[in-house]
C-alpha positions as CSV (number, residue, x, y, z in Angstrom):
1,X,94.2,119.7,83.8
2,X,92.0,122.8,85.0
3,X,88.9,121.0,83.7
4,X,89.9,118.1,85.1
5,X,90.7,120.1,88.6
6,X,87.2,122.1,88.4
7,X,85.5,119.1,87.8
8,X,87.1,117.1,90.8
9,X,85.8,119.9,93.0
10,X,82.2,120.3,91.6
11,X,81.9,116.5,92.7
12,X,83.0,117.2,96.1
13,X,79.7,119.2,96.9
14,X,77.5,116.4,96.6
15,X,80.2,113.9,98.4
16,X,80.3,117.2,101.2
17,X,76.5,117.1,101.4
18,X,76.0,113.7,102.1
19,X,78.9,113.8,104.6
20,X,77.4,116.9,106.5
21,X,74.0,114.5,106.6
22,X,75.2,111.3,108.1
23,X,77.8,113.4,110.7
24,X,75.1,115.6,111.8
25,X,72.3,112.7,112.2
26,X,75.0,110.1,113.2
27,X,76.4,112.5,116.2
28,X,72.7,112.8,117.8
29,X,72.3,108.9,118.0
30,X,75.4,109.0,120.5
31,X,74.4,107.1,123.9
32,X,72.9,109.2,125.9
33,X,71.8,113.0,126.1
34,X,73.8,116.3,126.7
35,X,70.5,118.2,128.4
36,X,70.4,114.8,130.5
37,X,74.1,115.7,131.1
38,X,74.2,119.0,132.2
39,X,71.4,118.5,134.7
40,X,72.9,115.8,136.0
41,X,76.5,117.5,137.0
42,X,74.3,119.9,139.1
43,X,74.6,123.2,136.9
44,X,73.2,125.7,138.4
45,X,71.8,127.9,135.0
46,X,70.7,124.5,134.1
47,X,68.5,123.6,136.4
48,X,67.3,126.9,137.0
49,X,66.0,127.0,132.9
50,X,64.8,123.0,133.5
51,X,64.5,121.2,130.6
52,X,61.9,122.6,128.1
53,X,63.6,125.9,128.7
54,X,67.4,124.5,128.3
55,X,66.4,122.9,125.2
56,X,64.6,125.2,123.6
57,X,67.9,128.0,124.6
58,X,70.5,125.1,123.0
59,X,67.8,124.8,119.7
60,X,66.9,121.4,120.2
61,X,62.8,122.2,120.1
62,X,62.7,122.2,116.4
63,X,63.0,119.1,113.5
64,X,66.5,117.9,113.2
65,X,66.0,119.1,109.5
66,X,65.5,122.4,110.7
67,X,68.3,122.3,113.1
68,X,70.8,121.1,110.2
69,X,69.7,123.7,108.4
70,X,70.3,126.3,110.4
71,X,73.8,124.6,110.9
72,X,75.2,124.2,107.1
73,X,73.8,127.3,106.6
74,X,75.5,129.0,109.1
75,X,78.6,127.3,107.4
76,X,77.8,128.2,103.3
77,X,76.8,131.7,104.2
78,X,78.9,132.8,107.0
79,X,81.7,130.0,108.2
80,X,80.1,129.5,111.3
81,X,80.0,126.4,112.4
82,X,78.2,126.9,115.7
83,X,79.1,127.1,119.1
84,X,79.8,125.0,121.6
85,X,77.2,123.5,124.4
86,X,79.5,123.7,127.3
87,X,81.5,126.6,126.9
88,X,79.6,128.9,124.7
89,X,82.7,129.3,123.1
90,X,82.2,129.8,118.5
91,X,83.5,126.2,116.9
92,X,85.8,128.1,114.7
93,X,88.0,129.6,117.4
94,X,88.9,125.6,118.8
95,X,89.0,124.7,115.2
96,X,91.7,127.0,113.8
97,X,93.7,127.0,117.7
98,X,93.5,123.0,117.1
99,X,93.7,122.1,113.3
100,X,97.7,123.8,112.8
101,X,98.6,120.9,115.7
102,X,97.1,117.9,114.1
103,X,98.4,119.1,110.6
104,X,101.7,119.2,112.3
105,X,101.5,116.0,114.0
106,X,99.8,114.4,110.7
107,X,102.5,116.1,108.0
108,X,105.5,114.5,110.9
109,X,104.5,111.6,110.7
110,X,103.7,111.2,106.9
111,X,107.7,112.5,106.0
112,X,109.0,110.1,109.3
113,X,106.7,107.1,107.3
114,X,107.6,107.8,103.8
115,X,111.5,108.0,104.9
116,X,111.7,105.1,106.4
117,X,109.1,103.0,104.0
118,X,110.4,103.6,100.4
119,X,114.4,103.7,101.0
120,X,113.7,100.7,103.0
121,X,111.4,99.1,100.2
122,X,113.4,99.8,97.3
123,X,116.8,98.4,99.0
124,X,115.0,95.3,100.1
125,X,113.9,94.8,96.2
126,X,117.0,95.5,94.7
127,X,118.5,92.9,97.7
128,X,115.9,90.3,97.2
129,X,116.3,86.8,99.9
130,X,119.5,88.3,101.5
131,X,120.1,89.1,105.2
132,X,119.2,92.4,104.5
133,X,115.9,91.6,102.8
134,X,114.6,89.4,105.9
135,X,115.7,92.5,108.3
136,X,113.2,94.5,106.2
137,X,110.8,92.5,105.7
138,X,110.4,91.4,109.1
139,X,110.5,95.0,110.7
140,X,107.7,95.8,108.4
141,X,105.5,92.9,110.1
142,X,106.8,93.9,113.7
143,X,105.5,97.2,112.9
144,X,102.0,95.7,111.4
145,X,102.3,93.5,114.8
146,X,102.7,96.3,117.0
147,X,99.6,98.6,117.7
148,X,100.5,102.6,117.9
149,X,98.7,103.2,120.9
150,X,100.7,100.5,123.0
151,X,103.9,101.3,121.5
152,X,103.1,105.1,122.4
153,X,102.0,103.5,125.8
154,X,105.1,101.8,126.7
155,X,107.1,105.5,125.4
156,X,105.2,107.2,128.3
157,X,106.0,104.3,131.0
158,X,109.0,102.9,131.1
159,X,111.4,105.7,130.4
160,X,110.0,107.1,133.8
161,X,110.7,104.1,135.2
162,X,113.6,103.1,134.1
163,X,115.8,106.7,133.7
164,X,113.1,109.7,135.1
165,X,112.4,110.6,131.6
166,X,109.2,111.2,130.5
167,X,108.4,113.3,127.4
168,X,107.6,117.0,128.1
169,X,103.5,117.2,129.5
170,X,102.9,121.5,128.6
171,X,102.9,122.5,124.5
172,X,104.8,124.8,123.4
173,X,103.3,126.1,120.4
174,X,105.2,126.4,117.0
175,X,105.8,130.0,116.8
176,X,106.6,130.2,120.4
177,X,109.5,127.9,120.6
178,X,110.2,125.7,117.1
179,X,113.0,123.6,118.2
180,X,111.2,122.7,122.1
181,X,107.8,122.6,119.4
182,X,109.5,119.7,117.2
183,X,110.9,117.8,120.3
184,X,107.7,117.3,121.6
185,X,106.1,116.3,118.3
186,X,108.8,114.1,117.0
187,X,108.3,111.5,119.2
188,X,104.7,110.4,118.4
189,X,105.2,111.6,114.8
190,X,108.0,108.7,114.3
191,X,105.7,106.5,116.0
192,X,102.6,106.6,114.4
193,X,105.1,107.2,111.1
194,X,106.7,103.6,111.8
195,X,103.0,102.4,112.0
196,X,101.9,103.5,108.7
197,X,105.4,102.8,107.1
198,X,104.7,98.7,107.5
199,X,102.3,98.5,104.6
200,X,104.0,100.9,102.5
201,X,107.5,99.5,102.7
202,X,105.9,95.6,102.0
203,X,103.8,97.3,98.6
204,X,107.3,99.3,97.7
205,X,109.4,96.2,97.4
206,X,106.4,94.6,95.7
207,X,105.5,97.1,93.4
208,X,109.7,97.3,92.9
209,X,110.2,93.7,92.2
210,X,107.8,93.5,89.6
211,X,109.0,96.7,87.9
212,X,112.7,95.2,87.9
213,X,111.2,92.0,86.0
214,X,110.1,94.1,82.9
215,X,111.9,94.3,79.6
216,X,112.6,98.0,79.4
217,X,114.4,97.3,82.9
218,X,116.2,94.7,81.4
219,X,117.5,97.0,78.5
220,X,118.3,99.5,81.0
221,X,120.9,96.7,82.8
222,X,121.7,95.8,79.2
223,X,122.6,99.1,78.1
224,X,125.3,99.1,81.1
225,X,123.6,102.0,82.8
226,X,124.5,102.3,87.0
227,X,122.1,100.4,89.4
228,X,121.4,104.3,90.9
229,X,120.6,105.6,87.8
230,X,118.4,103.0,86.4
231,X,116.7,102.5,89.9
232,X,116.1,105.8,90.4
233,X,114.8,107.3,86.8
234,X,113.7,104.1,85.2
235,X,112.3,102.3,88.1
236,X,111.1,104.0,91.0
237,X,108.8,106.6,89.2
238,X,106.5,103.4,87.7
239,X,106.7,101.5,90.9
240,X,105.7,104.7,93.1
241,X,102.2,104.8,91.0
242,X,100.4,102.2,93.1
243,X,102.5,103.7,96.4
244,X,100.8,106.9,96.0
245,X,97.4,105.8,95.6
246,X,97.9,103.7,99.0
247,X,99.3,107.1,100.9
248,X,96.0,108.4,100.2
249,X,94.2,105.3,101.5
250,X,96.2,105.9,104.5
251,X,95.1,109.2,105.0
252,X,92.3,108.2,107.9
253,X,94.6,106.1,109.0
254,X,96.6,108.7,109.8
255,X,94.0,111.3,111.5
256,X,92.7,107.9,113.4
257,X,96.2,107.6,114.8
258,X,96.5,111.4,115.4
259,X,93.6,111.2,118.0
260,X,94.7,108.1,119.5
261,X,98.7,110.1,119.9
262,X,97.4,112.8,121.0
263,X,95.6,111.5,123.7
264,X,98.6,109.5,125.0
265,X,101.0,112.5,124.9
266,X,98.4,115.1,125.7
267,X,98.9,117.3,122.5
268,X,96.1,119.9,122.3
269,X,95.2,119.0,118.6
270,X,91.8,118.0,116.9
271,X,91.8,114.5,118.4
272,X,91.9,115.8,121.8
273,X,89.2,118.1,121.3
274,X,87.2,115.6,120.1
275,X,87.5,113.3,122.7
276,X,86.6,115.8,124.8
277,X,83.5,116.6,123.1
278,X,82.3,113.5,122.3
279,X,82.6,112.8,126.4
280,X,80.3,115.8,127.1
281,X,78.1,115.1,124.0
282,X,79.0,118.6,122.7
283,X,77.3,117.8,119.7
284,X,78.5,121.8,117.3
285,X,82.0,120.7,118.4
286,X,81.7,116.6,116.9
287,X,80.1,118.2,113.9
288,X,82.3,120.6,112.7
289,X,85.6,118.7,113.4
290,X,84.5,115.7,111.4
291,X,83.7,117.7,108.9
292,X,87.1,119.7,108.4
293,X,88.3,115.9,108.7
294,X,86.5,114.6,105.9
295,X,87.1,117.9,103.8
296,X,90.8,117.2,104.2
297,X,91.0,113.5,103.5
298,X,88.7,114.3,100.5
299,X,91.4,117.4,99.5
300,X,94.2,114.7,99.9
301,X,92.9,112.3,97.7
302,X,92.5,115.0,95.1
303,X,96.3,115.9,95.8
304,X,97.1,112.0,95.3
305,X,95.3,111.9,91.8
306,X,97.2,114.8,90.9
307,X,100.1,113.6,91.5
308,X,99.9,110.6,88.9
309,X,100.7,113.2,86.1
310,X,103.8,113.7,87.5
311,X,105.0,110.1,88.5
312,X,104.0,108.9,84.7
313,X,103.8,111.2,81.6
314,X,101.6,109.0,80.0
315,X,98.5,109.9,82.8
316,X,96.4,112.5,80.9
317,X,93.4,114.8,82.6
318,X,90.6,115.5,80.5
């Protein structure tokens, strides 16, 4: 398994590199300029330098192959990932203030999704066409129905409306406070959780059903073993295989929904920052956070593969 690990990670650098290319070129074909931007809001050190003077300060005088560069090299040698336009501020400070929040938010709502998906799955297999079965399944398409952002939406609204309650506007860091942390969080964490549990509760009572239909099953029943035990050592590790490889498909999905819940509930996390910087065209800023993004999506697949040793003993890495 350690070759198989070391080679898994070698092929990330090329898969990194190509990444780093298309983020750093893609980010400068944005709409519209940032040295356009700042002389138009009237700053004052701005239009003092003018603009062969402000770009040549911000870098932007040279090739953009010399400017990305000087930016991955920045990264390989020294972990610098720049500094922001705007607020002259290094990109690694709002990274690691902002990445512990969206890991938070992201982690929440994975354990909310996978709690309500594959209890929910499996007990809608083993109850196939009963009352209980239609329940399930047609939660699963309300929640495939439903968009995050307008069920997070309506969370904000009518509760304030209705009963003066809105959910709590000023973070409160982890560390600071953990219970007043987690019931802030737990609220758009079970609802971007019930939005990625649709399409993992539907392929759990799929993949469930057809596991219950083979022979070895069959002997299991046969053999007069409990419906817990043969569900949960004979069944459920074969039909997890395919579930697994979907969680990390989902993994995206799930950053994409982190931006989108942290903009509703104002949650100072990576999606907020990059809102934010994509707004002001703060070009170090959109760089370095879609790269952290693609370097842990990448490290989650990795985790996923891994992970098919343990659900079947017959997986092998070479």
């Amino acid at each position: 398994m350690q070759a198989y690990i070391v080679r898994r990670l070698l092929a990330l650098i090329p898969t990194l590199f190509f990444a780093s290319v298309i983020v750093f070129v893609t980010v400068r074909m944005i709409p519209g300029d940032v040295i356009d931007l700042m002389l138009s809001q009237n700053d004052i050190a701005a239009a003092k330098m003018g603009r062969e003077q402000l770009e040549k300060a911000l870098g932007f005088d040279t090739p953009m192959w010399i400017q990305y560069g000087k930016w991955i090299g920045g990264i390989l040698l020294h972990g610098d990932f720049g500094t922001s336009l705007w607020q002259n501020t290094p990109v690694g400070e709002y990274l690691r203030a902002r990445l512990p929040i969206t890991f938070e938010l992201g982690l929440m709502a994975l354990v909310v999704g996978l709690l309500v998906a594959i209890p929910i799955g499996v007990y809608s297999a083993m109850r196939q066409d009963t009352a209980g079965d239609y329940v399930a399944r047609s939660f699963s398409i309300l929640m495939l129905a439903v968009p995050s952002f307008w069920l997070g939406t309506m969370v904000m609204v009518f509760p304030s409306i209705w009963w003066g309650w809105s959910p709590e506007m000023k973070f409160v860091p982890f560390t600071e406070n953990p219970l007043q942390n987690l019931s802030q969080m737990i609220i758009p964490a079970i609802i971007l959780g019930c939005s990625l549990s649709a399409i993992t509760m539907r392929l759990t009572r799929t993949m469930m059903l057809e596991v219950l239909r083979q022979d070895y099953i069959r002997t299991a029943w046969a053999k007069g073993l409990g419906e817990k035990l043969v569900v949960s050592r004979h069944a459920l590790r074969n039909a997890l295989i395919p579930v697994v490889t979907l969680i990390g498909l989902q993994a995206p999905l799930l950053i994409g929904g982190a931006v989108i819940m942290e903009q509703i509930f104002v949650i100072p996390g990576m999606g907020l920052l990059l809102l934010d910087a994509v707004s002001q065209r703060d070009y170090p800023v959109i760089t370095g956070v879609f790269l952290i993004v693609g370097v842990a999506v990448m490290c989650i697949n990795l985790v996923v593969d891994l992970s098919y040793g343990l659900l079947d003993p017959k997986v092998r890495y070479r």
